[in-house]
C-alpha positions as CSV (number, residue, x, y, z in Angstrom):
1,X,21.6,58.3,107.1
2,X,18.9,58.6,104.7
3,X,20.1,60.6,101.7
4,X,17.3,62.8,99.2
5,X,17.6,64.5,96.0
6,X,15.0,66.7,95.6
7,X,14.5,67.1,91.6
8,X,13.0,68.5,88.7
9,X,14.4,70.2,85.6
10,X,11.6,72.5,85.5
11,X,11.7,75.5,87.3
12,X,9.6,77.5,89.5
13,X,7.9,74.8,90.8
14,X,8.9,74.9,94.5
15,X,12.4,72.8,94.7
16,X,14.6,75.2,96.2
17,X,11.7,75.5,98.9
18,X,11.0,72.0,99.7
19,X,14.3,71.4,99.7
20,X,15.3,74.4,102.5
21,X,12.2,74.4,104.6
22,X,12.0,70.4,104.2
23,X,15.5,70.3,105.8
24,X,14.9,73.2,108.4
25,X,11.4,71.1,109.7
26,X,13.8,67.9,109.8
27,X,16.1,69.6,111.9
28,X,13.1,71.4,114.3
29,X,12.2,67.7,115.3
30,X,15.5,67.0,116.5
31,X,17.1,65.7,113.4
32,X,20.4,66.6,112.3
33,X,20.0,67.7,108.5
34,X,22.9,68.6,105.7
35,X,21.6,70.4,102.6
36,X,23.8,70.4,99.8
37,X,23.4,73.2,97.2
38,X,23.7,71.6,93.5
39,X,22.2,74.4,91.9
40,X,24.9,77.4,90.2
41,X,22.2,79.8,91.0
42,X,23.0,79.0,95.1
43,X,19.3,80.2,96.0
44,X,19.3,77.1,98.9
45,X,22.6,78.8,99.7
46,X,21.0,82.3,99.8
47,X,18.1,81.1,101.4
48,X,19.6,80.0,104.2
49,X,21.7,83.1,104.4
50,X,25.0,82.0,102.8
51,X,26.7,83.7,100.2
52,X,30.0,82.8,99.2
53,X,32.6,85.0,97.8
54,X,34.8,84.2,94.9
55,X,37.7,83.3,97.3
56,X,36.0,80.8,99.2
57,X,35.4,77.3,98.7
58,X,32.0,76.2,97.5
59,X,30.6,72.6,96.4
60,X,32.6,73.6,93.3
61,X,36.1,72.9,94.8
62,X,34.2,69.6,96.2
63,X,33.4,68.5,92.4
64,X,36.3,69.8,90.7
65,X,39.4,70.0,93.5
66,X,40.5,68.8,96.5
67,X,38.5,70.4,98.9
68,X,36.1,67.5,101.6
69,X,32.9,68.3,103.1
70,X,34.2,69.1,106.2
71,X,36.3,72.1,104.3
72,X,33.0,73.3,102.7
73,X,30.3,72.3,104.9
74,X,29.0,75.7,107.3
75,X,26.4,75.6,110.3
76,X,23.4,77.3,110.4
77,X,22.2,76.0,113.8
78,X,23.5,73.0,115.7
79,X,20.9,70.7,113.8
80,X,21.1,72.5,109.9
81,X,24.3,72.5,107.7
82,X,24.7,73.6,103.8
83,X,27.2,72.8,101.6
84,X,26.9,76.2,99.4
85,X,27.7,77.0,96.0
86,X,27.8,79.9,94.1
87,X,28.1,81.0,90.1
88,X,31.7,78.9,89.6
89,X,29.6,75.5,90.3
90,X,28.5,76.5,86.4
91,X,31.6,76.1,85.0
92,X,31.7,72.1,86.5
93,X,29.9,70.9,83.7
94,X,32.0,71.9,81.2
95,X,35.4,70.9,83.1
96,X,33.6,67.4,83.9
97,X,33.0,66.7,80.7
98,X,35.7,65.1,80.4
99,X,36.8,63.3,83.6
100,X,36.6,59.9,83.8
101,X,34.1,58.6,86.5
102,X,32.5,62.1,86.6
103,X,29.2,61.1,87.7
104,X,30.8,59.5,90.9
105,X,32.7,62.4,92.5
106,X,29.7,63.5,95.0
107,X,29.3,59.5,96.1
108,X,33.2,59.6,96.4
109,X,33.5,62.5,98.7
110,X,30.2,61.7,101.0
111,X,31.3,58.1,101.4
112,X,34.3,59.7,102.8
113,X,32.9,62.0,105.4
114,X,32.8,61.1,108.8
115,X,29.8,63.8,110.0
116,X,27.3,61.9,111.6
117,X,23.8,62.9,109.8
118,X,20.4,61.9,109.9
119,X,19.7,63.2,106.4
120,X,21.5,64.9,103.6
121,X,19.3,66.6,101.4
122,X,20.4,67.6,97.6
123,X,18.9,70.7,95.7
124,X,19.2,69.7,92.3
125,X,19.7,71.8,89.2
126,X,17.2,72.4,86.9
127,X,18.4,70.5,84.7
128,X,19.4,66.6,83.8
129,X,23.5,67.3,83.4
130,X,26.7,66.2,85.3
131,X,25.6,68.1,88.3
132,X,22.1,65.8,88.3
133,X,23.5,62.9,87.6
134,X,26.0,63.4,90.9
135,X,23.3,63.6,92.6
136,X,21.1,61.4,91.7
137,X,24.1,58.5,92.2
138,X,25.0,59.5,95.5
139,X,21.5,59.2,97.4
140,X,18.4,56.5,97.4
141,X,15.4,58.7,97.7
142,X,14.3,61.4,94.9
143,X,11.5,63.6,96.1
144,X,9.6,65.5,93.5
145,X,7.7,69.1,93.5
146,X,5.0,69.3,91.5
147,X,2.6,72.8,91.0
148,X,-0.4,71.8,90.3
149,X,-0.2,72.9,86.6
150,X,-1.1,70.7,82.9
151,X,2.5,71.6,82.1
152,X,3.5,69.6,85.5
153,X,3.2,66.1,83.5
154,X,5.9,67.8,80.7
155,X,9.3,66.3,80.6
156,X,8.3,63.9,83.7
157,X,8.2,60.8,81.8
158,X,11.9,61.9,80.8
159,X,12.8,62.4,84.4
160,X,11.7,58.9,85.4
161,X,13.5,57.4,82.6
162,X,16.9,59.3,83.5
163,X,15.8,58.0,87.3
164,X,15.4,54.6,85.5
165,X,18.8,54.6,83.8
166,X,20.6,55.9,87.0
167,X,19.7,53.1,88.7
168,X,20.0,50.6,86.6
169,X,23.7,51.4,85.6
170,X,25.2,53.4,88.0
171,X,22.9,53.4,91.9
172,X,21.0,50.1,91.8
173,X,19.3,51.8,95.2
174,X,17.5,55.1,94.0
175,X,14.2,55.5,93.9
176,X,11.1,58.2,93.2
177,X,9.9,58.2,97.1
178,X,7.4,60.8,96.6
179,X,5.6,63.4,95.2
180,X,5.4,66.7,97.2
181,X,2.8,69.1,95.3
182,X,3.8,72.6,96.0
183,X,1.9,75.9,95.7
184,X,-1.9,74.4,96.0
185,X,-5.1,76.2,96.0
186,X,-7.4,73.1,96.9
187,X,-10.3,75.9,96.4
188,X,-9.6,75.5,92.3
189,X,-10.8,72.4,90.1
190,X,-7.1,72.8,88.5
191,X,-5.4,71.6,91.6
192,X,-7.4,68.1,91.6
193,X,-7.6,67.5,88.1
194,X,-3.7,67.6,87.8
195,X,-3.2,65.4,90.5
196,X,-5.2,63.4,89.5
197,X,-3.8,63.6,85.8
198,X,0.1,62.6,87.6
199,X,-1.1,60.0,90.0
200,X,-3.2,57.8,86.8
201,X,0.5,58.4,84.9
202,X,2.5,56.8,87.8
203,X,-0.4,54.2,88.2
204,X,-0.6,53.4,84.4
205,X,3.6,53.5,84.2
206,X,4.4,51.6,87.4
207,X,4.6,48.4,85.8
208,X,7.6,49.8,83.4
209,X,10.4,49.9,86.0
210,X,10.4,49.0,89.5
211,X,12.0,52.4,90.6
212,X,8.9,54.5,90.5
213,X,6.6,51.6,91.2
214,X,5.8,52.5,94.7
215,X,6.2,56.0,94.5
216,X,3.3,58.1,96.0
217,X,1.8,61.6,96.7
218,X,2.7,63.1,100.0
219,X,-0.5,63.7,102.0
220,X,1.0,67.5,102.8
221,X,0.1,69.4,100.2
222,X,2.3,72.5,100.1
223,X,-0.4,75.8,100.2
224,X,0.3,78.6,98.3
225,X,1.7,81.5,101.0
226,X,3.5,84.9,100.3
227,X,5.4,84.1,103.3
228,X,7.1,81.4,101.8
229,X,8.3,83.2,98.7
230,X,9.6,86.0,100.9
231,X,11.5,83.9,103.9
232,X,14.7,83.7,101.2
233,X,15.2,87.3,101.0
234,X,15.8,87.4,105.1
235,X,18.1,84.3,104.5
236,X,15.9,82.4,106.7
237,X,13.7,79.3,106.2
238,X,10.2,79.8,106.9
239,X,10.8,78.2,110.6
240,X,12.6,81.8,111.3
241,X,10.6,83.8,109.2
242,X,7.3,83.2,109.5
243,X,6.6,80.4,112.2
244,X,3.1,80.8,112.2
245,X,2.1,81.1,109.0
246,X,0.9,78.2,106.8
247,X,3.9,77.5,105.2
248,X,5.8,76.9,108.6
249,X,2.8,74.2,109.3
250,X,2.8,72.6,105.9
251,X,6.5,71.7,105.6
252,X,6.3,70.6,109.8
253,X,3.5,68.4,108.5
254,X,5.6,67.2,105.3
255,X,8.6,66.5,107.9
256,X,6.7,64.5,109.7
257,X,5.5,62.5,107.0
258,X,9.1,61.7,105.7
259,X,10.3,60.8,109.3
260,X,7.3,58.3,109.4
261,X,8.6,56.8,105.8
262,X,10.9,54.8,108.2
263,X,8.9,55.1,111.2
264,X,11.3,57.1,113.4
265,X,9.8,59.1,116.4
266,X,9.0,62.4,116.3
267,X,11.1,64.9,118.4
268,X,9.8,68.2,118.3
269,X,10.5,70.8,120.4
270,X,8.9,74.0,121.4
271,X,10.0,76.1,118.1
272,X,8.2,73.7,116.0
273,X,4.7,74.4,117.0
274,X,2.8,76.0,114.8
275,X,-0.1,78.2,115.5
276,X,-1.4,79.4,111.9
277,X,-2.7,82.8,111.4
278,X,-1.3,83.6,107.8
C-alpha cells in the first residue's frame, strides 16, 4: 500500500483538488483508493459528498477516542473510500497538545486496519500543527501543489525542513515524491518562470537532505478549468462531474503518472476515457 500526504500550508493552491480527483482517477484505473480528510474545514469530505453531523463519528473520534477506521471509514463507490471530518477535528489540536506520543496516533490506528488498499491518500491542513505532523508520520510519499505564482516559493523552504525533521526523528521513510503544479495557463510567461524559479530551488537545495533530493515536477500539469472548481458543489469529483472536460483528463494523466512511479499496470476502464471538449 502506498501511502501520500498531499501538503502545503498555503492555501488555495489546489490540495483539496489533487487530493480528491487524484484519488477518484486512482480508483477509475482499477485501484482501490482511501482518502482521509485531515483538514477541520472537511472540503475533501464535501467534495466527495459527505457531510457529517455532530452525532457521527469523524476522523476526530479516530485522533482523539476510540473509534478505528473501519468505524469511520464510508464508501463512495466500490474502488473510493473517505475517512471524513468535520469542524470538531479543530478542537484536536488543542486536546493533543498534551498527549504523550501525539504525533503517532494516525500511524497507530492505520497500522491496525485490516482494509486491503492500494493507496491511502491524506488531505492535509493548511497548516504545519498536530494534525500535519500525523500525517506526515504515518505515510512515505508527500506530493505537493504548487500555482504557478512568485508567492509559490514562500514558506516552501520551511515545509521541506519540517519534511526534513519528520523524517529524521520520527518516519525515517517520508519523502517529497513530487511536485504537482495546479491551475496553469502554459499561454502566460508567469507559469514557466515560476517553475522554473521552484525547480533551480530544489536543484540548488538537494544536496541539504536526502528527503527532497530526488523529488521532481510531475509531467501533468494541472490546467486551469471552471469545471474543476465547481465539481465540489455537486459532491462529486471531476470523474462524475465533468468527464470530459480538461480537468477529468489532467488528473487521469497525473494518475497515470503516479501508478508508473512504481511501474504498476494501468487498468482503466470505460469511465476513464476522456474525450476533452471543455
Amino acid at each position: 500500500m502506498r501511502k501520500i500526504a498531499v501538503i502545503n500550508q498555503k492555501g488555495g493552491v489546489g490540495k483539496t483538488t489533487t487530493a480528491v480527483n487524484l484519488a477518484a482517477g486512482l480508483a477509475q484505473c482499477g485501484k482501490k483508493v482511501c482518502v482521509l480528510d485531515l483538514d477541520p474545514q472537511a472540503h475533501a469530505s464535501l467534495h466527495l459528498g459527505i457531510t457529517v453531523g455532530e452525532q457521527e463519528t469523524s476522523v476526530y473520534d479516530l485522533l482523539c477516542g476510540e473509534a478505528q477506521l473501519s468505524d469511520v471509514r464510508q464508501w463512495i463507490s466500490p474502488n473510493l473510500a473517505v475517512v471524513p471530518a468535520n469542524i470538531d477535528l479543530a478542537a484536536a489540536e488543542m486536546e493533543l497538545a498534551g498527549e504523550v506520543g501525539r504525533e503517532v496516533i494516525l500511524k497507530d490506528k492505520m497500522d491496525l486496519d485490516t482494509e486491503d488498499f492500494d493507496f491511502v491518500i491524506i488531505d492535509c491542513p493548511p497548516s504545519l500543527g498536530v494534525l500535519t505532523l500525523n500525517a506526515l508520520t504515518a505515510v512515505d510519499e508527500v506530493f505537493l501543489p504548487l500555482q504557478p505564482h512568485f508567492l509559490a516559493l514562500h514558506g516552501l523552504s520551511k515545509l521541506l525542513r519540517t519534511i526534513e525533521i519528520v523524517a529524521k526523528r520520527l518516519n525515517p521513510t517520508l519523502h517529497l515524491e513530487g511536485i504537482v503544479l495546479c491551475m496553469y495557463e502554459s499561454s502566460t510567461r508567469l507559469a514557466a518562470e515560476v517553475s522554473r524559479d521552484v525547480e533551480e530551488f530544489l536543484q540548488r537545495n538537494a544536496a541539504h537532505s536526502p528527503v527532497w533530493a530526488s523529488a521532481k515536477f510531475f509531467q501533468t500539469k494541472i490546467r486551469r478549468n471552471i469545471r474543476l472548481a465547481e465539481a465540489p458543489s455537486f459532491g462529486q469529483s471531476i470523474f462524475e462531474y465533468a468527464s470530459n472536460s480538461h480537468g477529468a483528463e489532467d488528473y487521469l494523466s497525473l494518475a497515470y503518472e503516479v501508478l508508473a512511479i512504481e511501474g504498476t499496470p494501468k487498468k482503466s476502464n470505460t469511465n476513464a476515457k476522456a474525450v476533452v471538449t471543455a
